[in-house]
PDB file of N, H, CA, C and O in Angstrom:
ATOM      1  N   UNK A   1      12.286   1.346   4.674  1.00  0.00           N
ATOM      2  CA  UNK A   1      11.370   1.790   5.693  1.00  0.00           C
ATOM      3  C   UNK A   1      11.999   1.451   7.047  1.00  0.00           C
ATOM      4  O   UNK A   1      12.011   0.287   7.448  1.00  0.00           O
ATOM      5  N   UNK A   2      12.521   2.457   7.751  1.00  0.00           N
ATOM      6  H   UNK A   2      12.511   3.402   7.425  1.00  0.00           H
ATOM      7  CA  UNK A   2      13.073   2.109   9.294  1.00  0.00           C
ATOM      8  C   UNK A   2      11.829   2.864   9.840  1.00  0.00           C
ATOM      9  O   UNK A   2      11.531   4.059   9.829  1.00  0.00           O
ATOM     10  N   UNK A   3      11.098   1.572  10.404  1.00  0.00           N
ATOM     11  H   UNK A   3      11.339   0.601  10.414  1.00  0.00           H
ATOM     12  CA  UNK A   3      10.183   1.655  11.681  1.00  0.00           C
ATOM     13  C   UNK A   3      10.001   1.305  12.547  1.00  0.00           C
ATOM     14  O   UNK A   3       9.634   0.135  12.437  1.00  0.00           O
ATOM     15  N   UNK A   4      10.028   1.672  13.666  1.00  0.00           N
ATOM     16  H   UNK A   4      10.326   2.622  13.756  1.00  0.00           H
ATOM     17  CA  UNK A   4       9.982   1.087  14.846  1.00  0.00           C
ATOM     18  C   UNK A   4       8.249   1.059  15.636  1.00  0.00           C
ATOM     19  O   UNK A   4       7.525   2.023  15.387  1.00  0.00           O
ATOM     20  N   UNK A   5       7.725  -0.027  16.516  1.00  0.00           N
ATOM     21  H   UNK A   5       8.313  -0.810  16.719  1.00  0.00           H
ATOM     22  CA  UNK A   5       6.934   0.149  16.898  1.00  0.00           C
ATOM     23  C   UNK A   5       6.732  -0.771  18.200  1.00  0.00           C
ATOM     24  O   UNK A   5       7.393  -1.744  18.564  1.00  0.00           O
ATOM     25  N   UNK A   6       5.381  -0.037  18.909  1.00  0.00           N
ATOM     26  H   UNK A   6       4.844   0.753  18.614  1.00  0.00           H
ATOM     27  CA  UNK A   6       5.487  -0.519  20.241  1.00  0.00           C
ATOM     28  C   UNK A   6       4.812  -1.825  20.534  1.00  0.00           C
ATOM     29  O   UNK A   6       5.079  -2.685  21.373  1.00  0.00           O
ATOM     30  N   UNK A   7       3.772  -1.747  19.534  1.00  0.00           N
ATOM     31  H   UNK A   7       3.555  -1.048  18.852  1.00  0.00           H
ATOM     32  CA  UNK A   7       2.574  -2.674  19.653  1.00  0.00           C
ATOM     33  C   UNK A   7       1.916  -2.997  18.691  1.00  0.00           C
ATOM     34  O   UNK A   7       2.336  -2.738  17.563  1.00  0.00           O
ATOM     35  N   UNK A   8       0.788  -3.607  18.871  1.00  0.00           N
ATOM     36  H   UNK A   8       0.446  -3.818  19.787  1.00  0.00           H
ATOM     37  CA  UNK A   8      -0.297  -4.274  17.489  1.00  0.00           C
ATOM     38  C   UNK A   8      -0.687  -2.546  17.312  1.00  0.00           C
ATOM     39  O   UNK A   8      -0.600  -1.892  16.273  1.00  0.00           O
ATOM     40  N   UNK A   9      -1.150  -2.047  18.721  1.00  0.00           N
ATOM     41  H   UNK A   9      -1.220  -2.578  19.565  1.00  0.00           H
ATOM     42  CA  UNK A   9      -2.061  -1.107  18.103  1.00  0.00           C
ATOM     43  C   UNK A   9      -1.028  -0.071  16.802  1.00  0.00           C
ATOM     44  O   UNK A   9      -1.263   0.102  15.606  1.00  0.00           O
ATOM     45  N   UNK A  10      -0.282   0.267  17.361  1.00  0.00           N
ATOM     46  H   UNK A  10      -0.091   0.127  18.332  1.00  0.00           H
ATOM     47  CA  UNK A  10       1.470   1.461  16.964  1.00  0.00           C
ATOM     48  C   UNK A  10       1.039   0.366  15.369  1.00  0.00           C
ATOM     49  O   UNK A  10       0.404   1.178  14.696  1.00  0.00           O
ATOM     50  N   UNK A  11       1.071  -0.527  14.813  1.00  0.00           N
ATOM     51  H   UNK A  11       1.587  -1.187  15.359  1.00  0.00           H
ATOM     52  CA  UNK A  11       0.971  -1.518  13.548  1.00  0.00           C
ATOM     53  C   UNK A  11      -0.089  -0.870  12.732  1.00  0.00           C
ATOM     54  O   UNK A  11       0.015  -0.378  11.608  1.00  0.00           O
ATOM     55  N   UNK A  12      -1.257  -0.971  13.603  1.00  0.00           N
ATOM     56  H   UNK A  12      -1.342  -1.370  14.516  1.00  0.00           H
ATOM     57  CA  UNK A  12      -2.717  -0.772  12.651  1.00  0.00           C
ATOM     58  C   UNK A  12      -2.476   0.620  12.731  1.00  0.00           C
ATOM     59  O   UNK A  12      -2.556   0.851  11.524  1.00  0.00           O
ATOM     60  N   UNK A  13      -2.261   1.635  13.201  1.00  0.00           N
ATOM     61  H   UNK A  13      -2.196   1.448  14.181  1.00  0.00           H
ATOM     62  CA  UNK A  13      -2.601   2.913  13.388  1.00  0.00           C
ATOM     63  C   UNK A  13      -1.631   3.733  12.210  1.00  0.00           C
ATOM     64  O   UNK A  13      -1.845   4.790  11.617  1.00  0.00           O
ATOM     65  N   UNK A  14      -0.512   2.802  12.143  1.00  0.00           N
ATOM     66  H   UNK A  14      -0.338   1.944  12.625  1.00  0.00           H
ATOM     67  CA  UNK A  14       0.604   3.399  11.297  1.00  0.00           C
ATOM     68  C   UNK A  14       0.342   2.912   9.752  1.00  0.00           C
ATOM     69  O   UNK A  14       0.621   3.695   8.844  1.00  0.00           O
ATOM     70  N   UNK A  15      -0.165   1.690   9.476  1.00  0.00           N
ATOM     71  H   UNK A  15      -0.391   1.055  10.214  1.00  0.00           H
ATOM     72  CA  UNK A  15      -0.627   1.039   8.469  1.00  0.00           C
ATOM     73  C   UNK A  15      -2.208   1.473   8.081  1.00  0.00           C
ATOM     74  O   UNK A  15      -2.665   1.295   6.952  1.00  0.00           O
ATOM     75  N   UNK A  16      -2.835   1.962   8.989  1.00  0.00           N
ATOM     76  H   UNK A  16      -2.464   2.107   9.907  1.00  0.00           H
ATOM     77  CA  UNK A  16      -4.425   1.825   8.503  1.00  0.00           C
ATOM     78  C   UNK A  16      -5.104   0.635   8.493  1.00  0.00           C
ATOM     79  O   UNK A  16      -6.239   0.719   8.023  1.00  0.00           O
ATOM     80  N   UNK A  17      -4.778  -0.376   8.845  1.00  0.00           N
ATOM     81  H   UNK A  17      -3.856  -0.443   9.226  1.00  0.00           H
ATOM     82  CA  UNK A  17      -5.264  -1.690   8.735  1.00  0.00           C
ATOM     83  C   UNK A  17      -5.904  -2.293  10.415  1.00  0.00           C
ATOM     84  O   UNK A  17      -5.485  -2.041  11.544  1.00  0.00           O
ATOM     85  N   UNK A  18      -6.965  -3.086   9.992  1.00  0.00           N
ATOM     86  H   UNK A  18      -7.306  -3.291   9.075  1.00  0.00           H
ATOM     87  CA  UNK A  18      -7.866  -3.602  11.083  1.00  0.00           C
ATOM     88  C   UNK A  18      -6.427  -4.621  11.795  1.00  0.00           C
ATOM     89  O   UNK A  18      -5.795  -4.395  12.827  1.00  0.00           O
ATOM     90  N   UNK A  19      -6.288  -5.545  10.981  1.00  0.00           N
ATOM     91  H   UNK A  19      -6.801  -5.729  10.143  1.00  0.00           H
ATOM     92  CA  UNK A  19      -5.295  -6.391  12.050  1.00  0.00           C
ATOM     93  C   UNK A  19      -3.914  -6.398  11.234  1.00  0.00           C
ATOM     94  O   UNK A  19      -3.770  -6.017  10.072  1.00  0.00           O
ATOM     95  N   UNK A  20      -2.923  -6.915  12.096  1.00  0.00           N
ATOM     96  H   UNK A  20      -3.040  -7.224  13.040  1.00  0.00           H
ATOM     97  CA  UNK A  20      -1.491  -7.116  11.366  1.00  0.00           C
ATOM     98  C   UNK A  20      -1.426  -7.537  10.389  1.00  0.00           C
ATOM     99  O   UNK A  20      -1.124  -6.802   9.448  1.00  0.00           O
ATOM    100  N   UNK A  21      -1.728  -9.155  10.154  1.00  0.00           N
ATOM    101  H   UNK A  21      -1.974  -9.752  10.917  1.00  0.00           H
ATOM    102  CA  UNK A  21      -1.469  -9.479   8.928  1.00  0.00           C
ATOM    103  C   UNK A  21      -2.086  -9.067   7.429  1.00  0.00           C
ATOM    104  O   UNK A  21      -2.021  -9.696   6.374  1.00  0.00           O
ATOM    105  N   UNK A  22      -2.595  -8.010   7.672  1.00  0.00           N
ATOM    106  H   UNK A  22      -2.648  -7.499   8.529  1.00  0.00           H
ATOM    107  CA  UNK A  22      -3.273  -6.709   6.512  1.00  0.00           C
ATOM    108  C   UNK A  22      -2.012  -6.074   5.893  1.00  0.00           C
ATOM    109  O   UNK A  22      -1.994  -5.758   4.703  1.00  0.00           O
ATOM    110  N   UNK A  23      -0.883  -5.878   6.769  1.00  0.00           N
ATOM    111  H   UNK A  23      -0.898  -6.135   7.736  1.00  0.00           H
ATOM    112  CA  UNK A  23       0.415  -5.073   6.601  1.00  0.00           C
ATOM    113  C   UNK A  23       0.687  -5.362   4.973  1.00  0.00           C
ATOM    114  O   UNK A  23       0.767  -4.626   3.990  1.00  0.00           O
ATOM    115  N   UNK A  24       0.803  -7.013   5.218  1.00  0.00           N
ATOM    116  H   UNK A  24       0.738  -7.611   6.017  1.00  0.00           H
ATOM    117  CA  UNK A  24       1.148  -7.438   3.936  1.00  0.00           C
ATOM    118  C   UNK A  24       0.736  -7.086   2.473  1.00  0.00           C
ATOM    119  O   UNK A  24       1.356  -7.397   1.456  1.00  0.00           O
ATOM    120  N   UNK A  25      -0.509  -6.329   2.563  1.00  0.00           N
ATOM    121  H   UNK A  25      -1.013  -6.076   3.389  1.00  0.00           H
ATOM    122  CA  UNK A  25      -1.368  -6.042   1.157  1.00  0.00           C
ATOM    123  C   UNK A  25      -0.887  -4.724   1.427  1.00  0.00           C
ATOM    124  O   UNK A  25      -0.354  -4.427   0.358  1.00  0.00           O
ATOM    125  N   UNK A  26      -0.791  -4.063   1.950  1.00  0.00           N
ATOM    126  H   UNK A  26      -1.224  -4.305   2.819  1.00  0.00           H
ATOM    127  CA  UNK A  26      -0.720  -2.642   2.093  1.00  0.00           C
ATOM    128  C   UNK A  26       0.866  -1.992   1.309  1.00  0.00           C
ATOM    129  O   UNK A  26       1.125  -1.007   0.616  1.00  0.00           O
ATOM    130  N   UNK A  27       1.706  -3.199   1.890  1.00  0.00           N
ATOM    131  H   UNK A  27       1.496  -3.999   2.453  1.00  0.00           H
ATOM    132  CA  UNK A  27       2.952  -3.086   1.548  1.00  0.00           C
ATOM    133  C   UNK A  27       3.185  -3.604   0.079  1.00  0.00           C
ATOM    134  O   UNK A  27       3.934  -3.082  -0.747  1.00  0.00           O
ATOM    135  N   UNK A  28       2.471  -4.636  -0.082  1.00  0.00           N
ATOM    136  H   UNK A  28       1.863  -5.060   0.589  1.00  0.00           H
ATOM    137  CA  UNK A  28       2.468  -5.153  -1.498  1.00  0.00           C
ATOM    138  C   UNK A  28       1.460  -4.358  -2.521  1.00  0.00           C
ATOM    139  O   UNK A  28       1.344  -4.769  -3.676  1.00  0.00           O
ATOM    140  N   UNK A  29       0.670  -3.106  -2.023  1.00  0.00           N
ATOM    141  H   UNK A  29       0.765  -2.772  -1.086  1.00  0.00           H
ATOM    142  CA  UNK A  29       0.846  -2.543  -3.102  1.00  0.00           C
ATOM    143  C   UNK A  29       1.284  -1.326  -3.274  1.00  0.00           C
ATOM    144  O   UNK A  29       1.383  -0.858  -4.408  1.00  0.00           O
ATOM    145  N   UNK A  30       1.685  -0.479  -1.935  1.00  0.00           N
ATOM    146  H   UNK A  30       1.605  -0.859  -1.014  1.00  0.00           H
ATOM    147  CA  UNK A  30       2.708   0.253  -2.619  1.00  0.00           C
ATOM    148  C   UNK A  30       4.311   0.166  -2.707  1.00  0.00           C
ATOM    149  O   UNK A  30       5.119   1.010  -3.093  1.00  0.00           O
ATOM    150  N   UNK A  31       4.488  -1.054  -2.251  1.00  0.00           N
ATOM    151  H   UNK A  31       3.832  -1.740  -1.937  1.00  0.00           H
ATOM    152  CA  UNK A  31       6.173  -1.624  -2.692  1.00  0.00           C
ATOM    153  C   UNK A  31       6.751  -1.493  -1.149  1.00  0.00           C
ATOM    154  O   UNK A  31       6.392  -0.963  -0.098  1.00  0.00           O
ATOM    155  N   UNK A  32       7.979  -2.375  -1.682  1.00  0.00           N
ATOM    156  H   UNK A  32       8.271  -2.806  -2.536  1.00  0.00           H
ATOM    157  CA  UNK A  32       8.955  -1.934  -0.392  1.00  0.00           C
ATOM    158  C   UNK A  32      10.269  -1.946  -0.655  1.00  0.00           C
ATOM    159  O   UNK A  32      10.721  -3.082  -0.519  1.00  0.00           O
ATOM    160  N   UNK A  33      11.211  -1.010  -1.033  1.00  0.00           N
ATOM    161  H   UNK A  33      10.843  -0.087  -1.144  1.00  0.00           H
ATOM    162  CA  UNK A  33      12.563  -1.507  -1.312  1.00  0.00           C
ATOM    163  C   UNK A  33      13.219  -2.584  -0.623  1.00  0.00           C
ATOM    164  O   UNK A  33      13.729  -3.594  -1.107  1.00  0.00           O
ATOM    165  N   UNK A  34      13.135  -2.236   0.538  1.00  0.00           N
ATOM    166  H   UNK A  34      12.720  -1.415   0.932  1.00  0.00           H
ATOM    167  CA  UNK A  34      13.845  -2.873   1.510  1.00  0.00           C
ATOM    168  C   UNK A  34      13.695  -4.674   0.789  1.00  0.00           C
ATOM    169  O   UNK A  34      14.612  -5.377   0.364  1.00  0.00           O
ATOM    170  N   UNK A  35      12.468  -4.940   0.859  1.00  0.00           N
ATOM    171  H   UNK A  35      11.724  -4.369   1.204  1.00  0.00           H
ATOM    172  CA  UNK A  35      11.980  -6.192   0.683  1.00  0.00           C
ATOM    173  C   UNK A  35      12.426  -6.585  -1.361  1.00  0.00           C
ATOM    174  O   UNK A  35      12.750  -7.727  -1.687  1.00  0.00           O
ATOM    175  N   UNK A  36      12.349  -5.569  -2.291  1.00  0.00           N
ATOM    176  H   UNK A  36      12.085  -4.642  -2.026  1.00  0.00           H
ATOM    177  CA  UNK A  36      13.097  -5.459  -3.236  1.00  0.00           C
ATOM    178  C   UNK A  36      10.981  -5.924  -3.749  1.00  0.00           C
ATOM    179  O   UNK A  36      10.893  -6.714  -4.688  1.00  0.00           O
ATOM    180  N   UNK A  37       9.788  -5.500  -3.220  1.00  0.00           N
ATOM    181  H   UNK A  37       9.859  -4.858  -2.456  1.00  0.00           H
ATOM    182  CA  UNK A  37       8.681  -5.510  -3.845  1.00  0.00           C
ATOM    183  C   UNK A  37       8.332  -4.191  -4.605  1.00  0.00           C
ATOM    184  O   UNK A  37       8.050  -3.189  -3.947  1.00  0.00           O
ATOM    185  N   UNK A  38       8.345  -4.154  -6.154  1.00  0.00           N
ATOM    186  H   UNK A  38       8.574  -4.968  -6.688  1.00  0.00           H
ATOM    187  CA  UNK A  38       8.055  -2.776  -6.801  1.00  0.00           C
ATOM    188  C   UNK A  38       6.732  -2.318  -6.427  1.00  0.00           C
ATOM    189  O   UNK A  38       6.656  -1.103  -6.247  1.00  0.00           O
ATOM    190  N   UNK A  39       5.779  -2.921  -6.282  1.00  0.00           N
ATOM    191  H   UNK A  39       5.840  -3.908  -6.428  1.00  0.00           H
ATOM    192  CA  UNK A  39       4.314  -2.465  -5.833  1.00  0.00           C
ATOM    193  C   UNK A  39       3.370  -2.499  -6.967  1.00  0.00           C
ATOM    194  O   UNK A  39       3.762  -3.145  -7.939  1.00  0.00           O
ATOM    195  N   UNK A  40       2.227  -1.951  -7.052  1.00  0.00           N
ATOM    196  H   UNK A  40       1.908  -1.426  -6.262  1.00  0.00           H
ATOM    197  CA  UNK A  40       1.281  -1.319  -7.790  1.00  0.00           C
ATOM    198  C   UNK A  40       2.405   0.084  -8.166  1.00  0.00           C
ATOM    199  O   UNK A  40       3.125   0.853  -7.529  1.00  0.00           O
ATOM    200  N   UNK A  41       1.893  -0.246 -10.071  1.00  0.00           N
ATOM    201  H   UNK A  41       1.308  -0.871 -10.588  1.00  0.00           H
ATOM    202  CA  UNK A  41       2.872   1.641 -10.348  1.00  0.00           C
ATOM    203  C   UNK A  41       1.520   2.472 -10.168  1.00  0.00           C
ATOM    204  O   UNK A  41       0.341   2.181 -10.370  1.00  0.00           O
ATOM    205  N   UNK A  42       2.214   3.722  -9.668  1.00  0.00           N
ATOM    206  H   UNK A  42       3.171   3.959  -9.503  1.00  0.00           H
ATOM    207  CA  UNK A  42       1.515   4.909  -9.853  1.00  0.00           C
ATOM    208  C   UNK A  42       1.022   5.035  -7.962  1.00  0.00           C
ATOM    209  O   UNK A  42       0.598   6.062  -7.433  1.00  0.00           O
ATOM    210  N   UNK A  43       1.196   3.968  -7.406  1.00  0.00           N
ATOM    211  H   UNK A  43       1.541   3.133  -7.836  1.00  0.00           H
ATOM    212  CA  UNK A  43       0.529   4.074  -6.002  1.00  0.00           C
ATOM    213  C   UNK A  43       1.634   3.664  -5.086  1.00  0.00           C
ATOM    214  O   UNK A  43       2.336   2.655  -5.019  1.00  0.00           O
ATOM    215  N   UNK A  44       1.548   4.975  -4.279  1.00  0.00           N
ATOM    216  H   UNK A  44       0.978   5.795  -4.333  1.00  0.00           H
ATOM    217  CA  UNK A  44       2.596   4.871  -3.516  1.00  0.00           C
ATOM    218  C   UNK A  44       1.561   4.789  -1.738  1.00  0.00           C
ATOM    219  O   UNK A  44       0.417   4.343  -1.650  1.00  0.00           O
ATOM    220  N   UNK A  45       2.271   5.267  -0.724  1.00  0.00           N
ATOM    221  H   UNK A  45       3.201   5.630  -0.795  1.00  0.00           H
ATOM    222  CA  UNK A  45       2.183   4.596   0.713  1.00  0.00           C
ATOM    223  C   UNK A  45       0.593   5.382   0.868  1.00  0.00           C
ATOM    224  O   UNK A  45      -0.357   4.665   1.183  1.00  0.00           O
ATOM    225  N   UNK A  46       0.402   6.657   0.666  1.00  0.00           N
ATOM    226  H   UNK A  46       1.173   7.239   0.410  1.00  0.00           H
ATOM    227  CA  UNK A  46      -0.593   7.022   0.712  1.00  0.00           C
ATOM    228  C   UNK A  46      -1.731   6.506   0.134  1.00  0.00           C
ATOM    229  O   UNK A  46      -2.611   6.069   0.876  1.00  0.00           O
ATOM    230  N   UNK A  47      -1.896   6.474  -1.292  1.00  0.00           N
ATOM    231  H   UNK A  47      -1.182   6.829  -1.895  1.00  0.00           H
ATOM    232  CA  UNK A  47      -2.552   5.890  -2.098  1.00  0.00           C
ATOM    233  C   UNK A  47      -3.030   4.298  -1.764  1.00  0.00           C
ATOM    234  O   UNK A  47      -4.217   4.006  -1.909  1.00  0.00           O
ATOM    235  N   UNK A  48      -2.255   3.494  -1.404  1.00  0.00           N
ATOM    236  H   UNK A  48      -1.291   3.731  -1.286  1.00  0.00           H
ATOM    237  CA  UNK A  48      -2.255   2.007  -0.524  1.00  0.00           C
ATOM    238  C   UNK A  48      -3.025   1.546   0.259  1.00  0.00           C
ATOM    239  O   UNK A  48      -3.617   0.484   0.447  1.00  0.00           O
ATOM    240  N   UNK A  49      -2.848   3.399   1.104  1.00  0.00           N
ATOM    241  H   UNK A  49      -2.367   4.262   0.952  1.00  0.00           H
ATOM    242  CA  UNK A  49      -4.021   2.844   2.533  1.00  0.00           C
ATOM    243  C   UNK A  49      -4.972   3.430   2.262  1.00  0.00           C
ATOM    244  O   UNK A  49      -5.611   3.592   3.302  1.00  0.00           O
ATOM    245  N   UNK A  50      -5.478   3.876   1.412  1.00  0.00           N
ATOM    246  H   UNK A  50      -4.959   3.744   0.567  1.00  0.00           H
ATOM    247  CA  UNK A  50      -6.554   4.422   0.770  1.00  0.00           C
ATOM    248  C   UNK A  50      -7.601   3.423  -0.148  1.00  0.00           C
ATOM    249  O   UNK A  50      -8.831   3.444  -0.183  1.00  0.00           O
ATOM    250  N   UNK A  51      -6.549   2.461  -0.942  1.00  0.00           N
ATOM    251  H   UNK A  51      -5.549   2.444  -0.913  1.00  0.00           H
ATOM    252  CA  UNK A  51      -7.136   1.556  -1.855  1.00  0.00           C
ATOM    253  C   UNK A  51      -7.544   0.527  -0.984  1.00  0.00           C
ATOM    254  O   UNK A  51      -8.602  -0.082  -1.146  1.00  0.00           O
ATOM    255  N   UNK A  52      -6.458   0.226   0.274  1.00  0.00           N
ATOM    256  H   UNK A  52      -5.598   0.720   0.405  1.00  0.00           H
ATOM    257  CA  UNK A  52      -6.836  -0.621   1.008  1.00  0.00           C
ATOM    258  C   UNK A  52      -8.240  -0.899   2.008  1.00  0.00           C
ATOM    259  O   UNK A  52      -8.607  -1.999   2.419  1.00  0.00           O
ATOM    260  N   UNK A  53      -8.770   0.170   2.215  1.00  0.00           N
ATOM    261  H   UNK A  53      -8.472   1.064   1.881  1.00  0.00           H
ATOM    262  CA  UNK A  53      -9.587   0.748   3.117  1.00  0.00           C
ATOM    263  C   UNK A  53     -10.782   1.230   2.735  1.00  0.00           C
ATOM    264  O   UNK A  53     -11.753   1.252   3.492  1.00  0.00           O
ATOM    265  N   UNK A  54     -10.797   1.648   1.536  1.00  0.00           N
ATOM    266  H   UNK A  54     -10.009   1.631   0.921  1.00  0.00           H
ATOM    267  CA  UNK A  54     -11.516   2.078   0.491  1.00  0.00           C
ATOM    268  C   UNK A  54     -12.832   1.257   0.570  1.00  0.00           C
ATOM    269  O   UNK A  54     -13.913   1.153   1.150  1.00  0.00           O
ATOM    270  N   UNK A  55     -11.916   0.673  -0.532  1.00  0.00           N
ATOM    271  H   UNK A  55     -11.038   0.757  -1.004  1.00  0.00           H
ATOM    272  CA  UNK A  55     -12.941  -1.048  -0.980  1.00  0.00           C
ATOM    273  C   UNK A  55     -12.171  -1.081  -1.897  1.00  0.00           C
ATOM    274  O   UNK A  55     -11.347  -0.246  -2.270  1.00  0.00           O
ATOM    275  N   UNK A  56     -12.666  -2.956  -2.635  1.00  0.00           N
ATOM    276  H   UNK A  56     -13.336  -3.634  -2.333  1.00  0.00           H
ATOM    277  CA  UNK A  56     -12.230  -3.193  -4.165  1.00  0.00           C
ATOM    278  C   UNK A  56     -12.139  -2.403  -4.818  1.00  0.00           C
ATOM    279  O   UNK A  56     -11.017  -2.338  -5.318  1.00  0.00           O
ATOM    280  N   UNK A  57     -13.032  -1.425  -5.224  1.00  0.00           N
ATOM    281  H   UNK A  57     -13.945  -1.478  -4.818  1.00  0.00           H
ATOM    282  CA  UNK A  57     -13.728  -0.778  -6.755  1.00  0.00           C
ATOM    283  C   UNK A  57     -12.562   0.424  -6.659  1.00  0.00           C
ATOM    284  O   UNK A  57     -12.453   1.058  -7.709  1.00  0.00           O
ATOM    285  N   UNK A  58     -11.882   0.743  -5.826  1.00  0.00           N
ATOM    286  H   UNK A  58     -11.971   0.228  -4.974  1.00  0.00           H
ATOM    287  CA  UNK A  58     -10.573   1.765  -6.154  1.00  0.00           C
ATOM    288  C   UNK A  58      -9.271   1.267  -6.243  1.00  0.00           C
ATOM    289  O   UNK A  58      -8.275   1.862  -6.652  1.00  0.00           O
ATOM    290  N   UNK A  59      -9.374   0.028  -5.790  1.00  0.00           N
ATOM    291  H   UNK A  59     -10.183  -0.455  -5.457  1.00  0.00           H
ATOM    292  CA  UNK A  59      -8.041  -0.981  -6.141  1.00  0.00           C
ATOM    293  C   UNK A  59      -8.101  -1.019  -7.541  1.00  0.00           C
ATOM    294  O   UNK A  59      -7.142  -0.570  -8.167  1.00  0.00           O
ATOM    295  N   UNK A  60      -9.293  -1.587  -8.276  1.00  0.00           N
ATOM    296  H   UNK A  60     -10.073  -1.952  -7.767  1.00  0.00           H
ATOM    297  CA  UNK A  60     -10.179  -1.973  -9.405  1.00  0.00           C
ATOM    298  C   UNK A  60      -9.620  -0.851 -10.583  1.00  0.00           C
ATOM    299  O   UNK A  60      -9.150  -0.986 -11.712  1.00  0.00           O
ATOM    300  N   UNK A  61      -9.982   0.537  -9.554  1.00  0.00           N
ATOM    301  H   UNK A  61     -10.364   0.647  -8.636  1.00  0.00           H
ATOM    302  CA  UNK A  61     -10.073   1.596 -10.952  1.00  0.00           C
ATOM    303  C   UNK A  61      -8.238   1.649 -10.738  1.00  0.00           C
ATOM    304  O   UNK A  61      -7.678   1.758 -11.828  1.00  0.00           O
ATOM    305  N   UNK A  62      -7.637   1.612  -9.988  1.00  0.00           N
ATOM    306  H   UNK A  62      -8.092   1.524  -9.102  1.00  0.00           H
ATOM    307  CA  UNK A  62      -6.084   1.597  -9.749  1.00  0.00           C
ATOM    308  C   UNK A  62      -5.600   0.853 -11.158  1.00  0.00           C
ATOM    309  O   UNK A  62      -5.101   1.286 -12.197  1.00  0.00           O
ATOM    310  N   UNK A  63      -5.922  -0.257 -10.772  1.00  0.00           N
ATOM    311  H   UNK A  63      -6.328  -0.608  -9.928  1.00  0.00           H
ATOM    312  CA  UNK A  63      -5.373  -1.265 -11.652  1.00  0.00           C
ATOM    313  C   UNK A  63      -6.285  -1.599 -13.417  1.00  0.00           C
ATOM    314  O   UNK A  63      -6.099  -2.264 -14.437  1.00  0.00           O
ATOM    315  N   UNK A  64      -6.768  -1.135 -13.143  1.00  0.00           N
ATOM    316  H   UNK A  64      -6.919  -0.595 -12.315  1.00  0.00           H
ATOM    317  CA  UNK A  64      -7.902  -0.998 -14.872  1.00  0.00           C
ATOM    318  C   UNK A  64      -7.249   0.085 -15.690  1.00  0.00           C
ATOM    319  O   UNK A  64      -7.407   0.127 -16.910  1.00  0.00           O
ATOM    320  N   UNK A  65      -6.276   1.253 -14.819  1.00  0.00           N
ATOM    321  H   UNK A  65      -6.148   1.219 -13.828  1.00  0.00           H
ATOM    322  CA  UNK A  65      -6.102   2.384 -15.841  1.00  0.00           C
ATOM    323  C   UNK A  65      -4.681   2.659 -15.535  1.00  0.00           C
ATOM    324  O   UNK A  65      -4.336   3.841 -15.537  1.00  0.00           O
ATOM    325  N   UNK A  66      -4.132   2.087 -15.371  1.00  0.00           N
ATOM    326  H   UNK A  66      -4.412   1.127 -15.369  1.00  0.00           H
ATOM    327  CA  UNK A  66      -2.786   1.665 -15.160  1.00  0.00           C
ATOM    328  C   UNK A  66      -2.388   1.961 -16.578  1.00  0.00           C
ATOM    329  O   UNK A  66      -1.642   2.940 -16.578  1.00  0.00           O
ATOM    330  N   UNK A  67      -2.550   1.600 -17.510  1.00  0.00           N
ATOM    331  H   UNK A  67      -3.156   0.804 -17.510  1.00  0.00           H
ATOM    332  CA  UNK A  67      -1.846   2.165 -19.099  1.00  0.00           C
ATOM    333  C   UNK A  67      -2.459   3.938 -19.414  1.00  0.00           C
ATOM    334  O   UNK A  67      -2.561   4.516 -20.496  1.00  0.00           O
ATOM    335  N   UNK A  68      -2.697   4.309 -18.386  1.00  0.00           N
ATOM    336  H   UNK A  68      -2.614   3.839 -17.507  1.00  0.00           H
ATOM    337  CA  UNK A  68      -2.987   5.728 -18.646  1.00  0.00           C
ATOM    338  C   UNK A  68      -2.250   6.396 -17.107  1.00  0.00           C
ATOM    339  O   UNK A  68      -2.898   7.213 -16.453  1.00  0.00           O
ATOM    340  N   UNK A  69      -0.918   5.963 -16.670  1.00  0.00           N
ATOM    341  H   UNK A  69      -0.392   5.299 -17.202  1.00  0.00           H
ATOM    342  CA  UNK A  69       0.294   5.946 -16.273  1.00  0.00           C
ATOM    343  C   UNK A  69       0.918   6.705 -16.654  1.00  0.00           C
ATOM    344  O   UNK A  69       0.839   6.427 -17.850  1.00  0.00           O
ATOM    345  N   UNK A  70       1.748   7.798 -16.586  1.00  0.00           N
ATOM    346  H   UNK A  70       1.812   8.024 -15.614  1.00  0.00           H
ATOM    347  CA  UNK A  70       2.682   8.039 -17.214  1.00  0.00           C
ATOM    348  C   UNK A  70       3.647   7.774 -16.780  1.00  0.00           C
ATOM    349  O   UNK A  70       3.399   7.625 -15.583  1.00  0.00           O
ATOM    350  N   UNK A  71       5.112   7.519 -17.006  1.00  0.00           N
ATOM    351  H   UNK A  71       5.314   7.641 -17.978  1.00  0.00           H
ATOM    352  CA  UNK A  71       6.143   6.687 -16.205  1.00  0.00           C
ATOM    353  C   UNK A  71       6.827   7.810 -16.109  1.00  0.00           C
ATOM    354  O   UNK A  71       6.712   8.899 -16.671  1.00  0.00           O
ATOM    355  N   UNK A  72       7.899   7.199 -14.949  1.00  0.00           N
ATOM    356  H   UNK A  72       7.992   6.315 -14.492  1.00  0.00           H
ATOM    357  CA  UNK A  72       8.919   8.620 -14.894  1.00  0.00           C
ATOM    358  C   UNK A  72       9.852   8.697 -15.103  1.00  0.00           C
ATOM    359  O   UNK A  72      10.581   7.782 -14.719  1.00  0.00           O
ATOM    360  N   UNK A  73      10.404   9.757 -15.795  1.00  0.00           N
ATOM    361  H   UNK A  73       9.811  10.500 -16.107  1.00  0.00           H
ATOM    362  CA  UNK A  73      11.506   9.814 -16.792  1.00  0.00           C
ATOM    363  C   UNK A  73      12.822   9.537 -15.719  1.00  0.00           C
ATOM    364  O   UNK A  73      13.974   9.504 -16.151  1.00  0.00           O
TER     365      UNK A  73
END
């Protein structure tokens, strides 16, 4: 991920998140190479700030049906 930014706000606006240190869940679940974190499977950057923002109960159903995954070849 090469990103550059100006500010807190340029942070939350690009992340979806109320304050900075939110980054961290956001990134930890849809991964980060850079950082060598695989993430949540099946949920990538979109999906993240969605679960994140959401509420629990779509993190919840994320991670409850995770063996109904299909992996990629």
């Amino acid at each position: 991920m090469n990103l550059c930014f100006g500010g807190i706000a340029d942070i939350k606006r690009e992340f979806c998140v109320e304050r900075p240190d939110q980054v961290i869940d956001v990134l930890g679940l849809m991964g980060d190479t850079a950082d060598n974190i695989p993430g949540a499977p099946g949920i990538g950057p979109k999906d993240s700030n969605e679960a994140y923002l959401g509420s629990l109960a779509v993190l919840k159903k994320y991670l409850n049906n995770t063996d109904k995954l299909k992996r990629k070849s």
